[in-house]
C-alpha positions in Angstrom: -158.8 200.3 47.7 -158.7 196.6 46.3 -155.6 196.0 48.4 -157.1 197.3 51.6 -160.4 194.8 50.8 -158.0 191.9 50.5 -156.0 192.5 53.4 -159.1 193.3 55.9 -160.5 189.8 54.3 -157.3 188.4 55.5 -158.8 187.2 59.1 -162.0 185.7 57.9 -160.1 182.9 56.1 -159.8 181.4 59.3 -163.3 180.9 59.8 -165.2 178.1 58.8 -166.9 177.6 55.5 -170.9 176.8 55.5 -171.8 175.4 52.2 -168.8 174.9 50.7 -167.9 174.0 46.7 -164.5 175.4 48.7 -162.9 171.8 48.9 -162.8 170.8 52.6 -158.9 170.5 52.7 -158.6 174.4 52.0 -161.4 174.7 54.7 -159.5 173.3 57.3 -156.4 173.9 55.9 -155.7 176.7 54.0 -153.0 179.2 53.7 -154.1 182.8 52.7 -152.2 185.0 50.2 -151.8 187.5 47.3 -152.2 186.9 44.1 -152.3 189.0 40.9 -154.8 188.3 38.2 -153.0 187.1 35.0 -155.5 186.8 32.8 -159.5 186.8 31.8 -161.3 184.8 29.7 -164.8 184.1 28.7 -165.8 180.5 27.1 -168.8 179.6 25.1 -170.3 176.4 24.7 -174.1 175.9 26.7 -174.0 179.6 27.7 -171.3 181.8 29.1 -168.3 180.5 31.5 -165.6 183.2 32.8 -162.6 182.3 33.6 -159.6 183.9 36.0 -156.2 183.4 36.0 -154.1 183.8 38.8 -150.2 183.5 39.5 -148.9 184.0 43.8 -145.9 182.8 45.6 -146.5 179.7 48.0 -143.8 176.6 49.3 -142.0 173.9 47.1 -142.0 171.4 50.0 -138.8 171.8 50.4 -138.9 175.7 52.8 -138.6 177.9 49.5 -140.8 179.9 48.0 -141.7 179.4 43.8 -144.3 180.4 41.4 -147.6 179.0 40.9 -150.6 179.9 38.2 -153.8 178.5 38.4 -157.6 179.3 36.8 -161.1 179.6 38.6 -164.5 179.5 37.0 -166.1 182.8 38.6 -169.6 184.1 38.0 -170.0 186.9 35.8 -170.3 189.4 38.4 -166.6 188.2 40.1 -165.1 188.7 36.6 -166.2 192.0 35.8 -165.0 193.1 39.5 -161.5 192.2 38.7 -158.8 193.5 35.8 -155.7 192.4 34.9 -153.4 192.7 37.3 -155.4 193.2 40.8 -154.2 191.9 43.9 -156.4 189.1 45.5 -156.4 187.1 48.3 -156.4 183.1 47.7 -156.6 180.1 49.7 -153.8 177.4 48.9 -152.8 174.3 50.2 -149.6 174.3 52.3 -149.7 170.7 51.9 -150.1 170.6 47.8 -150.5 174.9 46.7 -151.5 173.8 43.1 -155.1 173.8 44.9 -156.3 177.4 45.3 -159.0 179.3 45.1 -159.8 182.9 44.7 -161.1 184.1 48.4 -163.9 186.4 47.2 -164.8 184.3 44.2 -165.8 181.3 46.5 -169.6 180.3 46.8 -169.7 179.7 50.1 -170.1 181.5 53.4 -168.5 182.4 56.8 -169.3 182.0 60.2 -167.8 182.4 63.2 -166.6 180.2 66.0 -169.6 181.5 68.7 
């Protein structure tokens, strides 16, 4: 079911962000993909932070494809959605894919083009 709700999300990366903390580069930019959640974790300090980690396939600049991890902050309700080892869909750079996001984890919303 998780798989099907990241591939059907797959088309509305190409719309455009409204509100974005999604950096504007991946807005105009980005490249959508899988990626399988790595890890979880939660951080205290002033209150509760979550954490995911995330590790997909994307270009090495030079046509091959390689390995990349990253982490997002996600609200609490994102990281109890997701276990370890779910298949997401993430936004990456083409240009430099060690910026990424999580697709569904992103505060931010689509619209259409008219």
């Amino acid at each position: 079911v998780r798989l099907l709700w990241n591939f059907l999300m797959l088309p509305l990366v190409f719309y455009f962000p409204r509100g974005a903390p999604m950096p504007g580069r991946l807005a105009e930019r980005g490249t959508a993909t899988f990626a399988m959640i790595t890890a979880k974790d939660t951080i205290h300090g002033e209150g509760k932070a979550y954490q995911v980690s995330y590790h997909f396939r994307g270009p090495d600049g030079s046509g091959n494809l390689t390995g990349y991890s990253a982490d997002m902050a996600v609200e609490s309700n994102h990281y109890n959605a997701v276990d370890i080892g779910t298949v997401v869909t993430i936004v990456f750079d083409p240009e430099d894919p060690k910026k990424s996001l999580i697709y569904r984890c992103g505060d931010y919303e689509n619209i259409g083009l008219g």
